[in-house]
C-alpha positions in Angstrom: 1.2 -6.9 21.3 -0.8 -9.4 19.2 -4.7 -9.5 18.7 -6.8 -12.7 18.3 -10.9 -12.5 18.2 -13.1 -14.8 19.9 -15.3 -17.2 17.9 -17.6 -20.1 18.9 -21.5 -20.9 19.7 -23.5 -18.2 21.7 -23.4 -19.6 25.5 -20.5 -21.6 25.3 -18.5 -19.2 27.7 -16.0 -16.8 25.1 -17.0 -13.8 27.0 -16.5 -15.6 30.7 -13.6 -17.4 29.3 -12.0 -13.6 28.8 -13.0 -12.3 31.8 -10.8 -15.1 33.1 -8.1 -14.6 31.4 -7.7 -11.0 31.9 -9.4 -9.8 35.1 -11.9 -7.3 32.6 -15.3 -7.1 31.6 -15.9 -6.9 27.8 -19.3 -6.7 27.7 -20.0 -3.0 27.2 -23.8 -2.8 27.4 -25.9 -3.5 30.4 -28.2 -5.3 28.0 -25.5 -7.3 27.7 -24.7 -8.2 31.3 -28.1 -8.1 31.8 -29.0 -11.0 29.4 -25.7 -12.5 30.4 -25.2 -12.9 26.2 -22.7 -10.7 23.8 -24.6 -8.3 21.3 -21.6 -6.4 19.9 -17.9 -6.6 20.1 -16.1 -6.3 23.5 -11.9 -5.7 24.3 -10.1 -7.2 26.7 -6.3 -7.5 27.6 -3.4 -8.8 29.7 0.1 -9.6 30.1 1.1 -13.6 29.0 3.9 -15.2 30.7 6.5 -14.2 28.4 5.9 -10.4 29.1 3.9 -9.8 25.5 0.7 -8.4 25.5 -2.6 -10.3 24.2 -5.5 -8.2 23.0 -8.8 -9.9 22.6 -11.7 -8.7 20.2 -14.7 -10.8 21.5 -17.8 -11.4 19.7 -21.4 -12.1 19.9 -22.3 -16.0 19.3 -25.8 -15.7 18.7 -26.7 -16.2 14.6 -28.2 -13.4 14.9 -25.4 -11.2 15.7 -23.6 -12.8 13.0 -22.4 -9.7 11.3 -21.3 -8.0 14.3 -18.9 -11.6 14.4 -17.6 -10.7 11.1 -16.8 -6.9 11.7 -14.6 -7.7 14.6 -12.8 -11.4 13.2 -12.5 -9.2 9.6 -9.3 -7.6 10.4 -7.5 -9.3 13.4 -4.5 -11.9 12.3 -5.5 -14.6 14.7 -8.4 -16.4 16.6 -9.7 -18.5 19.5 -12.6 -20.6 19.0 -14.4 -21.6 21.6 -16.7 -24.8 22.2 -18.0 -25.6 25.6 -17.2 -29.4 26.6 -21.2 -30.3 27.9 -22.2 -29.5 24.3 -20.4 -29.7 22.0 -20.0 -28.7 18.3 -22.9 -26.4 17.0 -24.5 -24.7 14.4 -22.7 -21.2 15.4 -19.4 -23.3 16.1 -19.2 -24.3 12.2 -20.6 -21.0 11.3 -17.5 -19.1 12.9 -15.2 -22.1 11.8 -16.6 -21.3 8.1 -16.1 -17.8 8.8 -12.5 -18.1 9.7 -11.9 -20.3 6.8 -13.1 -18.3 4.4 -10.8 -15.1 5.6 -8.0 -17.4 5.3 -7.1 -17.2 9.2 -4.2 -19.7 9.5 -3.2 -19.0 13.5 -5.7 -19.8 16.4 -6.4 -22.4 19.1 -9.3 -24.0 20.7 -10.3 -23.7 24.2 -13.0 -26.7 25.5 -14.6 -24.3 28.0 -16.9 -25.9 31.5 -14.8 -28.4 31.3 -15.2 -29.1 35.0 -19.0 -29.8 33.8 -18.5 -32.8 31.3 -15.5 -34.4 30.0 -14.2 -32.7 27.7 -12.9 -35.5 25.8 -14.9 -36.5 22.7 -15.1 -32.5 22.1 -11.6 -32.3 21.8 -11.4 -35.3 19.0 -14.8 -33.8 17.6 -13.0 -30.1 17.2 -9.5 -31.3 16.1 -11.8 -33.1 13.0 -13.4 -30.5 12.3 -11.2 -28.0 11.9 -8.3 -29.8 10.1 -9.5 -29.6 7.1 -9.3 -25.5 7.4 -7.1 -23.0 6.8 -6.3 -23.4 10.5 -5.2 -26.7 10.0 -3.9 -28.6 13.1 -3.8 -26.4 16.3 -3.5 -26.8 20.1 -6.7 -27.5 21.9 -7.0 -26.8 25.2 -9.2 -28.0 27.6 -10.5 -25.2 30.4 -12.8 -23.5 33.2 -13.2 -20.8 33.8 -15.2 -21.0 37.1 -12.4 -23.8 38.6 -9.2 -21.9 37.0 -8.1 -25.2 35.7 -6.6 -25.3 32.1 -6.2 -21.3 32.1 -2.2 -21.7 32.7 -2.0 -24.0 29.7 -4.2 -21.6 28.0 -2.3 -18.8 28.6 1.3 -20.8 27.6 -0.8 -21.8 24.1 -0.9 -18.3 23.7 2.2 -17.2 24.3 3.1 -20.0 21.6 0.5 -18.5 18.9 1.9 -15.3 19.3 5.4 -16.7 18.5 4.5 -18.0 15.3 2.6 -14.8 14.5 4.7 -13.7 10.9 6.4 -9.7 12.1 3.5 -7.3 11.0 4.6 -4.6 8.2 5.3 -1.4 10.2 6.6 1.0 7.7 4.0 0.1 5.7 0.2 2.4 4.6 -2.4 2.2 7.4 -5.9 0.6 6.6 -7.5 0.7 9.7 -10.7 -0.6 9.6 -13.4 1.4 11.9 -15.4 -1.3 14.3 -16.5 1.3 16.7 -17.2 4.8 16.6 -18.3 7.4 19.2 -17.6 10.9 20.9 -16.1 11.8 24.2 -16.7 15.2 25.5 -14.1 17.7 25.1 -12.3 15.8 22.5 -14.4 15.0 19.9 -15.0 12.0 17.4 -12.8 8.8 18.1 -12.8 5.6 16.1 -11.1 2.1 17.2 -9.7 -0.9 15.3 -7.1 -3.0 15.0 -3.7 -2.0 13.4 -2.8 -4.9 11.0 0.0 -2.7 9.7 1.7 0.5 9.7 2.0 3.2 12.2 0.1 5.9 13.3 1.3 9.5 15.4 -0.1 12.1 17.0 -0.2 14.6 14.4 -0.8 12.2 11.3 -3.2 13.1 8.1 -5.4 10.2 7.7 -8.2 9.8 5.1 -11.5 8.6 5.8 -11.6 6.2 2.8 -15.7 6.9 2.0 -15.6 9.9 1.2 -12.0 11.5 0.7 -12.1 13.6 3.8 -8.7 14.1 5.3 -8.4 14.4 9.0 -5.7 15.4 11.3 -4.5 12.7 14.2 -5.3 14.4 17.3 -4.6 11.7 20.3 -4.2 7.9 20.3 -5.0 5.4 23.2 -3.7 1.3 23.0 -4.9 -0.4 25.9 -6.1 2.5 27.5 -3.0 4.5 27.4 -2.3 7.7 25.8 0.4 7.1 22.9 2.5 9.2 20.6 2.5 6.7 18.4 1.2 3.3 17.8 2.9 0.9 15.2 1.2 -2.4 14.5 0.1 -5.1 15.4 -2.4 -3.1 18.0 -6.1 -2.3 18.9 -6.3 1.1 18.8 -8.3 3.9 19.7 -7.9 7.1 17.3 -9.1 10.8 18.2 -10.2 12.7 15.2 -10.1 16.1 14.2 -12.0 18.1 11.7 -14.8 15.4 11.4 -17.7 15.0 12.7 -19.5 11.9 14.2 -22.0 11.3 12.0 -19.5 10.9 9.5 -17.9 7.9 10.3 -18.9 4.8 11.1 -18.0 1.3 11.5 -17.2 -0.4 8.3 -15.1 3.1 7.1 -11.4 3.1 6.6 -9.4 5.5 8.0 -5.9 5.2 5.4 -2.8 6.4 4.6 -3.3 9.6 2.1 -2.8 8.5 -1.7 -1.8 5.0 -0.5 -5.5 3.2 -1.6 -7.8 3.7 -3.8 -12.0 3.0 -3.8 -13.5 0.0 -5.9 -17.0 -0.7 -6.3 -15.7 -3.5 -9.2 -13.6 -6.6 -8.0 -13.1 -9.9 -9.6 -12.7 -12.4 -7.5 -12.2 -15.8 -6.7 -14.6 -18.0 -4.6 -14.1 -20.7 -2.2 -16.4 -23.3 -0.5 -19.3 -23.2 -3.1 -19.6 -22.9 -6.6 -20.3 -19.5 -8.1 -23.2 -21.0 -10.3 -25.1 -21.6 -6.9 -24.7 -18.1 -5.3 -27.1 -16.1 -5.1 -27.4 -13.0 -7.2 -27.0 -10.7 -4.4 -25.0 -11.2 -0.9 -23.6 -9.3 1.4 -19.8 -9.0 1.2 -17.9 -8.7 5.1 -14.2 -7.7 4.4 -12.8 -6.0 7.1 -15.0 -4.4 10.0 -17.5 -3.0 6.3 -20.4 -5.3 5.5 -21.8 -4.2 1.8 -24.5 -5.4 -0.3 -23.2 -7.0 -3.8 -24.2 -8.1 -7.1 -22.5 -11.5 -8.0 -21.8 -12.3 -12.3 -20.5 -15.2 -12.6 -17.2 -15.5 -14.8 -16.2 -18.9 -14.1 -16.8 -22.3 -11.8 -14.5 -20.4 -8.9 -14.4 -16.9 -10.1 -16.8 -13.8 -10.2 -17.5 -10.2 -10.4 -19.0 -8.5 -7.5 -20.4 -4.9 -8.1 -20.6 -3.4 -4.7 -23.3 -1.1 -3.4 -20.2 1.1 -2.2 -16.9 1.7 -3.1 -14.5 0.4 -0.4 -10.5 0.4 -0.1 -9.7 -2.9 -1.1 -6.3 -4.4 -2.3 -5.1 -6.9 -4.5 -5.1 -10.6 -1.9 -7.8 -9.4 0.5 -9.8 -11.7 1.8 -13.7 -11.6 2.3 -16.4 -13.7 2.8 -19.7 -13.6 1.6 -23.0 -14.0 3.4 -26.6 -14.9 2.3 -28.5 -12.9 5.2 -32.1 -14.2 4.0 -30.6 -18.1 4.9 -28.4 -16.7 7.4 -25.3 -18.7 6.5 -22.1 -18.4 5.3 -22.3 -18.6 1.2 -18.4 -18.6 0.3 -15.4 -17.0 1.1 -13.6 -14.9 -1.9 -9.9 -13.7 -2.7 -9.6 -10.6 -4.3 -7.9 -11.1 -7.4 -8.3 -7.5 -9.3 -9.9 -4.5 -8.1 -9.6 -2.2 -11.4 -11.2 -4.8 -13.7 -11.6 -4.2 -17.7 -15.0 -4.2 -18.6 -16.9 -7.2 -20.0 -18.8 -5.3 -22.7 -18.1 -8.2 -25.9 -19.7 -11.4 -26.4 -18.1 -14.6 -24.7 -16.0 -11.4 -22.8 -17.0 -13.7 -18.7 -15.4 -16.5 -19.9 -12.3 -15.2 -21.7 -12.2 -13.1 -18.4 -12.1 -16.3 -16.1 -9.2 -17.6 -18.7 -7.3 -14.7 -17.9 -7.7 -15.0 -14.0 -6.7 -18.9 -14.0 -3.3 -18.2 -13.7 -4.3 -15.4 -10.4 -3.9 -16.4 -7.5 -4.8 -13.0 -5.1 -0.2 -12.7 -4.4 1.0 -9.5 -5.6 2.8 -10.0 -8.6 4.4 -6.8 -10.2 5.3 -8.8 -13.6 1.9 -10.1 -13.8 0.2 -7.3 -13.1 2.2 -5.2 -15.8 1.9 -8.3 -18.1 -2.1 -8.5 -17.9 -2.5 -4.8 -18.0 0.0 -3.9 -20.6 0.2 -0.2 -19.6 -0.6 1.1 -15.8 0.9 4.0 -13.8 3.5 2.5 -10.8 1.3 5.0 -8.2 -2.0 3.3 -9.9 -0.5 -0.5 -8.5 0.6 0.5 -5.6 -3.1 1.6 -4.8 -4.1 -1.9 -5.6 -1.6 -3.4 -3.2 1.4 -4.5 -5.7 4.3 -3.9 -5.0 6.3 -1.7 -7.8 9.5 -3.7 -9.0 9.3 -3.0 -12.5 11.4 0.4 -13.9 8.7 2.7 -15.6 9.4 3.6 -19.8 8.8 7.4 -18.8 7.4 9.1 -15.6 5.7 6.1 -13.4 4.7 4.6 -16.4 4.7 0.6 -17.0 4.7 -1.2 -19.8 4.5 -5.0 -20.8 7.7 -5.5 -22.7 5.7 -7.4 -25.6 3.5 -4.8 -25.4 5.8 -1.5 -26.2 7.9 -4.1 -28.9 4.1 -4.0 -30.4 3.4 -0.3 -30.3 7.2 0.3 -31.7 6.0 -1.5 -34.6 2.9 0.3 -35.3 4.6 3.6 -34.5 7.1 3.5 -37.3 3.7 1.7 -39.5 1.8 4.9 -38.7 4.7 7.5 -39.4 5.1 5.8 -42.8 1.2 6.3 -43.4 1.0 9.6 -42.6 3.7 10.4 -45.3 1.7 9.1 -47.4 -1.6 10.7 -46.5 0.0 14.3 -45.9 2.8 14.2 -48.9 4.0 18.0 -47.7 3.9 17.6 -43.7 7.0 17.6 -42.2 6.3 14.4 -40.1 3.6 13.1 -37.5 1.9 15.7 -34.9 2.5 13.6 -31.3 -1.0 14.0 -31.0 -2.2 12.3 -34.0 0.2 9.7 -33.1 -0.7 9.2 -29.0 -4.7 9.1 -30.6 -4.0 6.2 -33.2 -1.9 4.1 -30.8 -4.4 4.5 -27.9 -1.9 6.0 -25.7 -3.1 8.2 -22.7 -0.1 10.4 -22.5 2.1 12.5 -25.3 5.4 11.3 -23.4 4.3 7.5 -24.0 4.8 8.5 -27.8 7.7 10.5 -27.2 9.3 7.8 -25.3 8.6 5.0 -28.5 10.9 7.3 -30.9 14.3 5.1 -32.0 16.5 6.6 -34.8 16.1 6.8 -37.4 12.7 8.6 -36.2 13.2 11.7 -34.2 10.7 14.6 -32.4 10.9 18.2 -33.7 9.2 20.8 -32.6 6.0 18.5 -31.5 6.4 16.0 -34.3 7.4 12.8 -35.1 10.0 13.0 -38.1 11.7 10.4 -40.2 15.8 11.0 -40.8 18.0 13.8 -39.7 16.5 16.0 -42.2 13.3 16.9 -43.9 13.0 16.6 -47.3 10.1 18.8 -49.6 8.9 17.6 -51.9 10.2 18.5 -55.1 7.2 21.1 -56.6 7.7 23.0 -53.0 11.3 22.4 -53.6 11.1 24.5 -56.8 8.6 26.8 -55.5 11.0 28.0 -52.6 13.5 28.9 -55.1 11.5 31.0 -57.2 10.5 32.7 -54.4 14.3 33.2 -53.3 15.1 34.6 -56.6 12.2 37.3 -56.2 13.3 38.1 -52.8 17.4 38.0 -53.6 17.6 42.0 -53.8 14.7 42.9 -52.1 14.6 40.8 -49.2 12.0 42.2 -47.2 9.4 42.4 -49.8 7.5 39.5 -48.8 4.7 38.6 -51.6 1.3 39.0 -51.1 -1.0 35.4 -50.9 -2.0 35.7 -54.6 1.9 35.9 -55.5 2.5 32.9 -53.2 0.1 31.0 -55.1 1.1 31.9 -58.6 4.7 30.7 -57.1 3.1 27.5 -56.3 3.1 27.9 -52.5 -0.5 27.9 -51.3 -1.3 27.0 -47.5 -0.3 23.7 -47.4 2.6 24.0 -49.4 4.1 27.3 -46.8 3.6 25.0 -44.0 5.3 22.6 -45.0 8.2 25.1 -46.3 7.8 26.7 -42.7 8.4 23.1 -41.1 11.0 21.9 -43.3 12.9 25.4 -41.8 13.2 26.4 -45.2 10.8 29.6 -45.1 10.5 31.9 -41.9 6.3 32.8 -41.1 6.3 36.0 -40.0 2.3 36.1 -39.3 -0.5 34.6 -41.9 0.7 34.3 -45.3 3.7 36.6 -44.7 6.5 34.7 -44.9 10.4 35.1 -45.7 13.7 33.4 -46.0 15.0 32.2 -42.8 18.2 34.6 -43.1 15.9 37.5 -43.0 16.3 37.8 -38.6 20.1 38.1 -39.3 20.1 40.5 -42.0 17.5 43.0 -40.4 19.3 42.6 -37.4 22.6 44.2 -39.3 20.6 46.7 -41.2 18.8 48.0 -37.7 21.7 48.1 -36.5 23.1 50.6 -38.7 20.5 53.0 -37.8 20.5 55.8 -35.1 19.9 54.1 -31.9 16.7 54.1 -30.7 14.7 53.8 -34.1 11.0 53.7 -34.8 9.0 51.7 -36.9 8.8 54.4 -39.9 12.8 54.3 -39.5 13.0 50.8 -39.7 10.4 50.1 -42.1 12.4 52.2 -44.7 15.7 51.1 -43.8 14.6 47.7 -44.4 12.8 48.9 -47.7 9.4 46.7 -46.9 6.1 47.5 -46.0 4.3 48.2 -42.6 2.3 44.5 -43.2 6.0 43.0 -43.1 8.0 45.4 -41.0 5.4 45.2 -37.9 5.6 41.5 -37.2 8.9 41.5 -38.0 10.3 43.5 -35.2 8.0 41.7 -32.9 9.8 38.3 -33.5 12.8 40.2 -33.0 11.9 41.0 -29.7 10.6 38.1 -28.8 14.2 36.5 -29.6 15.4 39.3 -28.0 17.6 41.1 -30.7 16.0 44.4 -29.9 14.1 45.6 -27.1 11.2 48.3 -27.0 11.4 51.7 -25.0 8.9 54.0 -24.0 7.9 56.2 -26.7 7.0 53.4 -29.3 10.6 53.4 -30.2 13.5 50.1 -30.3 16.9 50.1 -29.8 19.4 46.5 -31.0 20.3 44.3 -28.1 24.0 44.3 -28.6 25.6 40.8 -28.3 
């Protein structure tokens, strides 16, 4: 199946022209039967000659009805414009042509309805002018009615031809189905239509509705009024929702793929078919089935940032147009080049902006993306639509080469001037260091580290060994003289300080690995663990703290914490009855 909307002047037959072509009625309303003139959006079908399937999404003519147009032309790959051969080209027919243009629709044809009422002729040389110079470029015109029959076999060949030259729709792809009608059917509950541009959707499927988060549960699809299992795109298709209510959808939502998109209210763009300087400073932006009110700042002659009144699902490449409703016409069409912009908070920060987008073109480009951004998460681009072909550093992670060379550099800068700021700290705390490079994640810093730097225990060291400096140096030994025959007798804080080892100059001792903190400011020589392991062990087994506290010849202030770091290495274990035992190994 393929999908192609309707466009063209109100009255110049796209409604009766469908009705031809596939025995239905798409007017829905009986206003709009009534008044013999399209309100909203209608769907039709049939079968071509080939066997394929055609679906038509046809819309209202009338400049008033404009926006309805754009919700249904938004998200279908392909389009028929229609111009009626007794007269001619017309305000709504360049409208819908500007329309098309500015979503970039590059596959359609023309049909030159009544024309068993004039000759259709000049129209056809009038269209084929008029629409070269678009983005559908030279196409098939076809000249038809209706009423008499005649042209419809062409027509229906020309579409058989348009569908061949259709480019194969991503099917394993995320779903963005735009909503462009919603209602309720009784005993089933809320169901939503659209067209299927890509991806797949089965019964049973978690969908999210993109405006607010909520996550629903797939429960029946129908493609041309069939029940399906599963529908893969291209398709119009009607979705029954469960677990949300009517009211809470609407057209203009998103039903998507669950952490495949994420919600902008910021885009920069680029605009085509005015200048940005004349825009106004608000418009209303139609991309997809949504129409939203935005704020336009200019960055540049072609580019802009639009602030949307809501935030919407949008992608890296989509394409949009924007509409002055107070003039009624078509002000531009935009490509969305970036929808997680920096912010513009320096002076002169628009026009550098609009330097840095010259090179954008709205393509997915991974390198370009990493280059521009210098650091972004893999999961964080995919959300924007760009594809991930660069390897991450660490974790989903992506780094501009130039970029990481940069923060090497400052790494090793900033571990030298920390030496220097903290003469007896054993190296850089990864925090200090993920705060001074501006990195959001520890592992970022982790994953700068080349030798001769290494991490230890949560810092950032320089060399295979840490070296004290020499007044701690001496310190430690003077302590390890006082401590040689009484090893357990760990000095009190004033004795530490008359040693020379006040606070600063024990942590560092306790980082270097050449003192062993027990708790506070009672600290040992690192072979204590070993040696009270051997002395406990000696003792009848199990042994209390009195026990061990005289075995050991020390104090209840050292002997308590002691034994706890023993068991918490697990060289002895504690019983019931306040009493230990030694893990034998």
């Amino acid at each position: 199946m393929w999908v192609v909307a309707t466009a063209g002047h109100v009255d110049h037959g796209k409604s009766t022209l469908v009705r031809a072509l596939t025995g239905m009625e798409p007017d829905r309303w009986a206003e709009e039967r009534r008044r013999g003139m399209t309100i909203d959006l209608g769907f039709a079908w049939t079968s071509l000659p080939s066997g394929a399937t055609v679906a038509f999404v046809d819309v209202p003519g009338h400049e008033r009805f404009v926006p309805n147009m754009l919700a249904g032309v938004g998200p279908v790959p392909a389009a028929l414009l229609v111009v009626a051969a007794d007269e001619g080209w017309m305000p709504q027919s360049a409208e819908h042509l500007a329309v098309l243009d500015a979503l970039g629709v590059s596959f359609g044809l023309v049909a030159v309805t009544r024309a068993d009422l004039a000759d259709p002729g000049p129209v056809v040389a009038r269209v084929r002018a008029e629409v070269a110079g678009t983005s559908l470029g030279a196409v098939e015109v076809v000249p038809v009615s209706a009423v008499t029959g005649v042209g419809l076999p062409a027509l229906r060949a020309a579409l058989d031809r348009l569908g061949a030259r259709l480019p194969v729709p991503v099917v394993d792809g995320p779903v963005r189905l735009w909503v462009d009608r919603c209602f309720t059917v009784r005993g089933a509950g809320t169901v939503v239509t659209g067209t299927l541009r890509a991806g797949r959707l089965r019964v049973g499927d978690e969908v999210v509705v993109a405006a607010d988060g909520t996550r629903v549960r797939v429960r029946g699809l129908h493609s041309l009024g069939t029940a399906r299992d599963e529908v893969a795109a291209v398709a119009r298709v009607a979705v029954n929702l469960r677990g949300v209510a009517r009211e809470r959808v609407a057209r203009g939502d998103a039903l998507v793929t669950p952490e495949a998109f994420g919600r902008t209210e910021l885009v920069d763009v680029r605009v085509s078919g005015a200048l940005v300087a004349d825009l106004p400073g608000a418009v209303m932006l139609h991309v997809g089935s949504a129409a939203v009110p935005v704020r336009v700042r200019p960055l540049g002659p072609d580019t802009a940032r639009l602030r949307l009144a809501r935030s919407l699902p949008l992608v890296v490449g989509d394409r949009a147009v924007l509409r002055d409703p107070g003039r009624r016409l078509v002000a531009g069409g935009v490509t969305v080049l970036d929808v997680a912009p920096p912010p513009l908070s320096r002076r002169g920060a628009a026009a550098a902006r609009a330097g840095a987008l010259a090179g954008v073109d709205g393509r997915a480009d991974p390198v370009g993306e990493v280059r521009r951004r210098r650091l972004v998460r893999a999961s964080d681009l995919a959300r924007m639509g760009v594809p991930v072909t660069v390897a991450p550093v660490v974790g989903d992670w992506l780094v501009d080469p130039e970029h990481w060379a940069g923060l090497g550099a400052r790494l090793v800068a900033e571990v030298s001037r920390y030496a220097v700021e903290h003469p007896l700290e054993s190296g850089v705390p990864v925090e200090v260091l993920r705060r001074r490079l501006g990195l959001p994640e520890r592992s970022l810093v982790e994953a700068l580290v080349r030798a001769p730097l290494r991490v230890r225990a949560g810092r950032v060291v320089a060399g295979p060994v840490s070296v004290l400096p020499e007044p701690v140096a001496r310190a430690v030994d003077r302590l390890a003289v006082e401590l040689r025959s009484r090893p357990f007798r760990a000095p009190e804080a004033d004795r530490l300080v008359e040693l020379g080892l006040g606070a600063r100059e024990v942590g560092a001792a306790v980082r270097a690995g050449v003192l062993l903190r027990l708790a506070g400011t009672v600290v040992l020589l690192p072979g204590a663990v070993e040696e009270a392991v051997r002395v406990l062990a000696g003792l009848p087994q199990p042994f209390t703290l009195s026990a061990a506290r005289q075995a050991l010849d020390t104090t209840r202030r050292v002997a308590v914490p002691l034994l706890e770091l023993l068991d918490s290495r697990g060289l002895t274990r504690r019983l019931p009855g306040d009493v230990r035992t030694v893990v034998s190994r």
